[in-house]
C-alpha positions as MATLAB code, in Angstrom:
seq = 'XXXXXXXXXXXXXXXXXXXXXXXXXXXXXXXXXXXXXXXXXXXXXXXXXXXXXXXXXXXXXXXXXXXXXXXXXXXXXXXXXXXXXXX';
ca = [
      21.388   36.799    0.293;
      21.820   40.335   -0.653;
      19.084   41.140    2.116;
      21.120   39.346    5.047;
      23.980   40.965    4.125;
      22.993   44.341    4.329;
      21.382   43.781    7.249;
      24.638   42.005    8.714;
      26.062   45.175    7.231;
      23.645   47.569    9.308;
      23.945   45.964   12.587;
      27.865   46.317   12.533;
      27.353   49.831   12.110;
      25.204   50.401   14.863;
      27.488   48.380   17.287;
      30.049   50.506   16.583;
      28.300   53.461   16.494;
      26.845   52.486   19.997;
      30.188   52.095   21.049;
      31.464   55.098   19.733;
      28.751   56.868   21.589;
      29.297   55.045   24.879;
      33.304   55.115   24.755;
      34.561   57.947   22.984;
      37.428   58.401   25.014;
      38.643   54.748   24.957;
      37.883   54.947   20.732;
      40.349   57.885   20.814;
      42.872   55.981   22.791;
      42.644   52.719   20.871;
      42.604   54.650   17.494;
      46.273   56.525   18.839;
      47.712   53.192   19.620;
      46.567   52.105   15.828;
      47.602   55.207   14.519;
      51.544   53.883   15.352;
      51.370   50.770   13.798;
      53.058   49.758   10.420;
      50.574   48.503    7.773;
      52.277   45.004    8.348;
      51.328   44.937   11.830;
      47.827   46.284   11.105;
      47.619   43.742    8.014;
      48.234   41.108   11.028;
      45.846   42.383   13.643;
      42.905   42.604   11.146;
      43.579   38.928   10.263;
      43.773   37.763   13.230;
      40.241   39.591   14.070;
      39.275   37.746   10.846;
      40.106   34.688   11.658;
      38.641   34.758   15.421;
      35.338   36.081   13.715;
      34.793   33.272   11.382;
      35.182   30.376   13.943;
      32.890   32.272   16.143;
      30.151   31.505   13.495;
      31.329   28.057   12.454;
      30.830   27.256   16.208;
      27.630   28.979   16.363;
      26.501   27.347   13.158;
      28.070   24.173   14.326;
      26.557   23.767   18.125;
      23.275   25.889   18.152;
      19.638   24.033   17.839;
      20.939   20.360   17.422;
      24.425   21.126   15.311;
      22.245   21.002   12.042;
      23.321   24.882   10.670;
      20.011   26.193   12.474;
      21.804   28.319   14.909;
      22.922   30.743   12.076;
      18.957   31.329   10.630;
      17.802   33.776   12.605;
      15.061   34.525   10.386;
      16.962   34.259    7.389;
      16.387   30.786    5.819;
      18.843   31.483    3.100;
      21.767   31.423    5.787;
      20.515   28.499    7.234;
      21.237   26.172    4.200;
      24.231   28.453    3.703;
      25.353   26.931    7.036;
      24.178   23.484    6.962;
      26.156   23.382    3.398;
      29.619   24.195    5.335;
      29.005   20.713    7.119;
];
């Protein structure tokens, strides 16, 4: 378990580094627009990415290979039966 999430872990960093690296200007703007914000407002937005993130992988787990949890293995079988125990 620790494995996957480290690896999880990893591949967030290198989408945002990739993005970082293709968008730098955009980064800067978004990061400005942030920069504004009250912590209430920032408390909100995160939660909301939260939330959005989650039910992406319930579906995934949900509807991928058959609806059994197999859509979320990759070649982990540890998140498999992770998944398949949500349902």
């Amino acid at each position: 378990m620790v494995l996957e999430l480290l690896t999880f872990l990893g591949l967030a960093l290198l989408l945002e580094g990739v993005i970082m690296v293709l968008f730098p200007a955009g980064i800067r703007r978004v990061l400005d627009h942030f920069a504004v914000l009250t912590p209430p407002q920032l408390r909100l937005i995160g939660l909301g990415f939260a939330v959005v993130a989650a039910l992406k992988l319930v579906i995934l787990a949900r509807v991928a290979n058959g609806g059994d949890g197999a859509g979320m293995s990759f070649t982990f079988p540890m998140t498999r039966r992770f998944a398949a125990g949500l349902f």
